[in-house]
N, C-alpha and C positions, 0 to 999 in steps of 0.2 A: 467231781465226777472222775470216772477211769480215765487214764490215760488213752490215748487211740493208738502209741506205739504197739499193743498187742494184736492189730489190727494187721491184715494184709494192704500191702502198699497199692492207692487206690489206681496208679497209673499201671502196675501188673494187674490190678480186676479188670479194667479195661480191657484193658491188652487178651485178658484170656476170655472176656467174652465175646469178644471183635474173631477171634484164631480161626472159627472154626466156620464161620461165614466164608462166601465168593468175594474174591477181592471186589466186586464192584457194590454188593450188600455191604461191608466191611465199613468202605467209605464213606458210604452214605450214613452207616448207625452209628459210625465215628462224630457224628456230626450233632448228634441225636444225645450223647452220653460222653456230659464234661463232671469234669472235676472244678468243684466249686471254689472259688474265693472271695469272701466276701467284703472283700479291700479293693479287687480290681474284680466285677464281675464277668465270667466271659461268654462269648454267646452261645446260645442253645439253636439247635436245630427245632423248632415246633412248628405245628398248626401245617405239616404237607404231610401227602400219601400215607400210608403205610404200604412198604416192602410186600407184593405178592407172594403166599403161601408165608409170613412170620401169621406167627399166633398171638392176634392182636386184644387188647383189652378192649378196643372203642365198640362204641355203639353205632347207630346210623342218624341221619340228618330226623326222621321221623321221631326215632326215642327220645332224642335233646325237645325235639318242637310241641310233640304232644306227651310224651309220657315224663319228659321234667316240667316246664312251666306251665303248659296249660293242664297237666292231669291232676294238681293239688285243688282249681277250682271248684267247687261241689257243686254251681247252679248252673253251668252252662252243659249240655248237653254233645260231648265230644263223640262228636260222629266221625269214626274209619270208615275213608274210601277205598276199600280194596279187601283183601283176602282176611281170611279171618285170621289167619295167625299173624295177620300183626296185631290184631286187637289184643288178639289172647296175651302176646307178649307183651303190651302195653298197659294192660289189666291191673292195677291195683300192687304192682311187682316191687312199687319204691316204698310201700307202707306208710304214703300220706295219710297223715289224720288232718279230720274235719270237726268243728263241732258247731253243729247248724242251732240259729237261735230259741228253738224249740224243735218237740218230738215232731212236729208235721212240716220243718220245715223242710226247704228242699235240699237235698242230697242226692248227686246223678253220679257221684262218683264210684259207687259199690255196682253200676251198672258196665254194661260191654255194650257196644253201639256199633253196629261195623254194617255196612251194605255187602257183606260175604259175598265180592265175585266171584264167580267161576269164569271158566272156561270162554261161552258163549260170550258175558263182556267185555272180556281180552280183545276178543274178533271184532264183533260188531257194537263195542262202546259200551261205557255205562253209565252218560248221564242221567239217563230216562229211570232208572235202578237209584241212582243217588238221591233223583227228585221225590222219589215214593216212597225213600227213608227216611228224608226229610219233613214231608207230610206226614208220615206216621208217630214220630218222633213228636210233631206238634201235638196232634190228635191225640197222645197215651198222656202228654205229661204238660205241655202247656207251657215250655220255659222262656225265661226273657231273653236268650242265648242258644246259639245253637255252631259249632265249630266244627267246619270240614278239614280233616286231615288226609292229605295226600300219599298215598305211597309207591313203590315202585313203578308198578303195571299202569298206574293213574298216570303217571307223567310218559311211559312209553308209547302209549295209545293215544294221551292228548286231551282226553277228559279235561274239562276248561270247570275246576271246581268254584273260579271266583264268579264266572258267566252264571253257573246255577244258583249259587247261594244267593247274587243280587238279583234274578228274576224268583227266586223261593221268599228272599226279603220281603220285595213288593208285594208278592201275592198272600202273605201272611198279615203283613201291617204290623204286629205287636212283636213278632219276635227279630231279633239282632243275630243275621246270619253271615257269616266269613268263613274264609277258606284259606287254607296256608297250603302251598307249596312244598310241600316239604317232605319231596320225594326221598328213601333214604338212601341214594345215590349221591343227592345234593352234598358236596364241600368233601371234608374229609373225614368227621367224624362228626357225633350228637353236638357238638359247638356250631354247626352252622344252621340245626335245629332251634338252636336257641333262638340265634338272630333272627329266624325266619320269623318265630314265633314275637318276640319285641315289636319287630313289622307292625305285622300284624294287626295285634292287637294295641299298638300304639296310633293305628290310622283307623281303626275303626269302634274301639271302645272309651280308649281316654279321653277326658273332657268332655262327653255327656254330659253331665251333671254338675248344676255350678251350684250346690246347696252346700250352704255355711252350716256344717254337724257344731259349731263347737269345739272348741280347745283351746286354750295358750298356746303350746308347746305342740305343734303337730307334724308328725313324720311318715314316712313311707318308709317299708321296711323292704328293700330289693334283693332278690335272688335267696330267698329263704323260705324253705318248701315243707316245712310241719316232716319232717320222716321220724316215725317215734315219737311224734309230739315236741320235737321243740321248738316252734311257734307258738304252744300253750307257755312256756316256761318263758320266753321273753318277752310273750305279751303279760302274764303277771308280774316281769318285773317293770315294763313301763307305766305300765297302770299304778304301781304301786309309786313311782317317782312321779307320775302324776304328768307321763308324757302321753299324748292321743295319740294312738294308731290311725291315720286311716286309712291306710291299705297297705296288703302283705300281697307282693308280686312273688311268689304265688300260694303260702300256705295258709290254710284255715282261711282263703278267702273267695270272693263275693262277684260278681260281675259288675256289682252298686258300687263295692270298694274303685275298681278301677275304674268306673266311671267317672266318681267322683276325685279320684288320686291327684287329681292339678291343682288341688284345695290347699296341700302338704305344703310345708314350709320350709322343707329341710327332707332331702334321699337319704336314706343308709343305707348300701351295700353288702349283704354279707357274700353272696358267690359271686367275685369281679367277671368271671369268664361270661355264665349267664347271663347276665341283665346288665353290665355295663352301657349295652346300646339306646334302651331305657331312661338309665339316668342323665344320658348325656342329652337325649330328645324333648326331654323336657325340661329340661335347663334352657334350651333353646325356644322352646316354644313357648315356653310358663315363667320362667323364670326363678326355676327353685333348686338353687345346690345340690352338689353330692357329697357325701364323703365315706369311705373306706371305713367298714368296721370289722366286729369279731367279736360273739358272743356265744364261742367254742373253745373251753377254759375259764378258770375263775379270773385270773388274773386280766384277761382279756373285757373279761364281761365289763370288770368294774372298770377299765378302762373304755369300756367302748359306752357305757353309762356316762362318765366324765366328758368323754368329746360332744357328746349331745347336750351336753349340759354346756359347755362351753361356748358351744355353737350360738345358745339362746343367749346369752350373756345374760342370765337371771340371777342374782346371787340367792332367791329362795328354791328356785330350783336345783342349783348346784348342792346348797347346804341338804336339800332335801335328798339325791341321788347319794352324797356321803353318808348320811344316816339308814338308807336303803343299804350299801355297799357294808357298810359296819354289821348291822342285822344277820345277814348274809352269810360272812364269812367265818363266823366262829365255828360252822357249822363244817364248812368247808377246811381251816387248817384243824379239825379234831382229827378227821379222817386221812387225812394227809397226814400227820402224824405216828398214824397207825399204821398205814399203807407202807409209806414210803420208803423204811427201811426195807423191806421186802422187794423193791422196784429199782431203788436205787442201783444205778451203773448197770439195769438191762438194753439191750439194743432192740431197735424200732426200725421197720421200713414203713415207707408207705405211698404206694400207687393208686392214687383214686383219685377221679372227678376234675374240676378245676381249681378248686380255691381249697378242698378240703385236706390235700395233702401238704398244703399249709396251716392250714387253721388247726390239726390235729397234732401238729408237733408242739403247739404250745398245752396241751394235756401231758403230750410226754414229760416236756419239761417240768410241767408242774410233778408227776412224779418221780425224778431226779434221771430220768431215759435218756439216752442218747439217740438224734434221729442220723443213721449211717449213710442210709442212701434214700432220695424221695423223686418224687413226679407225677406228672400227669398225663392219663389220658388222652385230653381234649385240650391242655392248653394251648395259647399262644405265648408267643413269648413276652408278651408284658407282664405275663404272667408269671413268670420267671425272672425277668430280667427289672423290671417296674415300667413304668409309663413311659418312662423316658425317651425309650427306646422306641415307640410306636411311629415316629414322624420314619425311619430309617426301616420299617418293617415293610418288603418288597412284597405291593398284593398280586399275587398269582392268580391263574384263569380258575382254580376251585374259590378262591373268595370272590372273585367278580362273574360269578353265576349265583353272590348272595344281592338282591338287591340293596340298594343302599337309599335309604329316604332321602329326600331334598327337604329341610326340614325348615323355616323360620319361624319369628317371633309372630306370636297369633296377634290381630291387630286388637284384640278385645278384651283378652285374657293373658297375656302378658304382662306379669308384675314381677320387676327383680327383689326377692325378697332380703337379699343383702346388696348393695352400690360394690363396685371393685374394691373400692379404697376400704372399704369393713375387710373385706373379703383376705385382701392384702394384710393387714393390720391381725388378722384372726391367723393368717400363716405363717406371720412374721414370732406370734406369739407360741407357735409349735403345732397350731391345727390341722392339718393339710387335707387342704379342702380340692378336689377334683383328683385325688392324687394314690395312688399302688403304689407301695415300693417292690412287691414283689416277693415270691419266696426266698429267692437265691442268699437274698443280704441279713435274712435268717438263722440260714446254715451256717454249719461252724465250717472252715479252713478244709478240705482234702474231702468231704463226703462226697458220693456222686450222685447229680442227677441227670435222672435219665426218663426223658420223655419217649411215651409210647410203648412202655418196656413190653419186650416178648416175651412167650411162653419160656424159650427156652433161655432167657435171661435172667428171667426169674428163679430160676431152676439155678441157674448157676451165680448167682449173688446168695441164694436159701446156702448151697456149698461152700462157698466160699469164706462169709460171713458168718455162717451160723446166728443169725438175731435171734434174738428170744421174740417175736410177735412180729406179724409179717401181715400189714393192712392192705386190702385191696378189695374186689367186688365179687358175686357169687359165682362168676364164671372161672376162678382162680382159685377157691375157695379152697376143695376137697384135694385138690392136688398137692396145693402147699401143706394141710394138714397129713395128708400121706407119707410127708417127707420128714414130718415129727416139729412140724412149727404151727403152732396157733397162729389161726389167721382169723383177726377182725373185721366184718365184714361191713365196709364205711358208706355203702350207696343206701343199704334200706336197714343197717342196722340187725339185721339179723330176729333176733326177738326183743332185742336191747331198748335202750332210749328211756325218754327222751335226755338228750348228751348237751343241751344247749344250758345258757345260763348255770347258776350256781348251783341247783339240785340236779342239773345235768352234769355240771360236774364229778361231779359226786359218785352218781352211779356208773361215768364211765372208771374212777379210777378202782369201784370195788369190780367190776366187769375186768378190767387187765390185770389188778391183782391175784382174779380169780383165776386168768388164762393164760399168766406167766411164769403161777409158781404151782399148775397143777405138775403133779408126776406123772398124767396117763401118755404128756409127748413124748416121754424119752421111753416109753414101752412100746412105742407103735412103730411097725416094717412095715414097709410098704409091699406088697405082693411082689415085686418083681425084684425085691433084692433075695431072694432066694437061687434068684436063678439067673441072677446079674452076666455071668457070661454067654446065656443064650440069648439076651437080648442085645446086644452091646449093636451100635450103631454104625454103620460105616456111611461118610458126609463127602458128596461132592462139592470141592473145590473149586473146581476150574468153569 
């Protein structure tokens, strides 16, 4: 790969992007935007505020809680309590696919569900509004589930969504009613929507169901949400290794899936940020492992095939996920082949999500990219820095307005599916079971990352840097392409996908070959550079 001597020195990009902030912003986004090394990691500033008036990437506590993990499930009936434009913004915007067992089955996802307050509710309350949506709700469609989400004006006024949903419970009998909290006020960004949402649904859906489906090999696939279909793509290749799925927290799945999910023998992981609270609850309560995967990238896939195979110690299973892996990949290095001289030694950013501005750099890598600067959104710092670091992570008054469950081992259903000493013996052999390392020790030497990145940070690494493909979410989108940089857009994929497993593979590197060596970016102004000195900016300091 290129040398990064052509590169601006990463402690002047700093520097010039910190200059033009108050010294007291200054300080603080100093904190926020390190230079990496992945020998001595150093810390990140994540998971507090963002700076009033920066122009932020996040979302709110509501978007993490109902429109990432609970909006992939198709059969529960996700009812917004409150104005209709949260629904509208919640609406189908991350392009989860579903694919329900037959034409009549059920499907509430392509549905909006909202008790559209006004005005009069604000004043005088809206539970009596929430209960008649509820009942209606029953009455049109009948579901085994039905899920109140909280948003602003609901938690200012005081609306008590769990009081209604457990006296709407009772009075239904057949259907399973809950309520989440999950004002989007709550924490600091859609990460504390998640957790709300884990809660949740981890005290009043999991373990239902103690029915033995079947399988050898059975797993849980955590924090992987079908966008563009790849939850179809990694459930044809576990099926084909001959591993059971039973439940996808939260893509292409079931309210039965999580009922039944405490059945699973073995967590996998793919977004640590979302669902790590999840995995660890049921370790506790169940007794069923975690571990860290990644099946965004060829190279990843068949490695994240392997660790589950390893995990089972089956040597027909192993021998079988090899001959999967082999199948596979011819297909994969033809393309790469073709691609990557055209790829090779371009420059990558990429600011999305929690895990995925990790998990996307191993695409780049596979077509010979260099990732210059990355981050997140909504991480935390383990997310960053690896697990390690979590016992020394100071929780602040926005994490402790997340509640935290009191969780132990169920006296019933508690079976530890592996003893320590396996456990030990499987990490000792290179498994690492419970265990993130992190983006950071990823990175190469001198790149930066910068959590939280702003509008006008972005703006000024696009300058500075010039990459050729610049990843982030639809809210970033047009701006970046105005400035003559293809931006991939990594929350819903765009029209793209599905990008998981091997045939995701695939079509993401003909997708960036396509949007790195088109010619229409370096023919495109942006409107205002015609008239650049009439808009030139004057910035207080002081």
């Amino acid at each position: 790969m290129e040398s990064r001597n052509k590169y601006p020195d990463p402690s002047t990009i700093k520097e010039e992007l910190l200059k033009k902030y108050p010294p007291k912003v200054a300080k603080k986004r100093a904190k926020a935007i390190v230079i990496n090394d992945p020998e001595e990691i150093p810390q990140v500033q994540a998971n507090t505020r963002t700076i009033p008036g920066i122009i932020t990437q996040r979302g709110c506590s509501y978007a993490g809680c109902k429109g990432v993990v609970l909006g992939p499930t198709r059969d529960i009936v996700n009812l917004v309590h409150g104005p209709i434009g949260c629904s509208f913004y919640a609406w189908l915007t991350r392009r989860n696919q579903t694919r329900p067992d037959s034409p009549e089955g059920e499907n509430y996802m392509t549905y909006c569900f909202s008790t559209d307050m006004q005005e009069e509710h604000v004043v005088f309350g809206g539970e009596k509004k929430l209960k008649q949506a509820i009942q209606e709700a029953y009455d049109l469609f009948h579901p085994k589930a039905i899920g109140i989400f909280s948003t602003c004006p609901v938690g200012l006024i005081g609306d008590d969504v769990h009081a209604v949903s457990k006296e709407m419970r009772e009075k239904l009998g057949d259907c399973n009613i809950f309520g989440f909290s999950c004002e989007g006020y709550k924490g600091v960004s859609q990460s504390a929507g998640h957790h709300i949402a884990n809660n949740q649904v981890f005290k009043h859906v999991v373990g239902l169901d103690d029915t033995d489906n079947g399988g050898k090999f059975k797993i849980n696939m955590l924090g992987e949400y079908n966008i563009g279909g790849d939850a179809f793509e990694i459930e044809r290749l576990l099926d084909k290794c001959g591993i059971t799925l039973v439940a996808s927290f939260s893509g292409n799945s079931t309210i039965n899936q999580f009922e039944n999910s405490h059945t699973a023998d073995l967590n996998v992981i793919m977004c640590h940020r979302s669902i790590n609270y999840m995995a660890e609850m049921m370790e506790t309560k169940y007794g069923i492992p975690w571990m860290k995967v990644n099946f965004i990238g060829a190279e990843s896939s068949a490695k994240s095939l392997r660790r589950i195979a390893r995990y089972f110690e089956d040597d027909e299973l192993m021998a079988r996920v090899e001959e999967v892996i082999a199948e596979e990949m011819p297909a994969v290095d033809a393309i790469i082949s073709d691609i990557y001289p055209r790829t090779k030694g371009k420059l990558a950013m990429l600011f999305v999500g929690g895990s995925r501005a990790h998990h996307y750099q191993e695409l780049f890598a596979e077509l010979g990219m260099e990732t210059l600067s990355a981050g997140y959104e909504f991480g935390h710092r383990d997310d960053y820095e690896g697990r390690k670091v979590i016992p020394n992570i100071k929780i602040d008054a926005d994490t402790k307005n997340i509640e935290e469950l009191k969780v132990t081992a169920d006296p019933d259903k508690f079976k530890p599916r592996r003893t320590e000493e396996e456990l030990a013996k499987l990490k000792a052999e290179g498994l690492d079971i419970r265990e993130y390392e992190g983006m950071m020790p990823d990175m190469k030497s001198g790149s930066l990352v910068i959590d939280d990145i702003s509008h006008y940070e972005s703006e000024k690494l696009i300058e500075l840097y010039k990459p050729d493909i610049f990843c982030a979410g639809i809210k970033e989108k047009y701006v970046v392409q105005k400035m003559g940089v293809p931006l991939k857009q990594l929350h819903s994929y765009d029209y793209g996908g599905p990008y998981a497993g091997f045939t995701g593979a695939m079509n993401f590197y003909k997708d960036i070959d396509r949007m790195v060596n088109s010619r229409v970016w370096k023919l495109i102004q942006a409107p205002w550079e015609d008239v650049q000195s009439e808009l030139e900016a004057t910035y207080v300091t002081q």
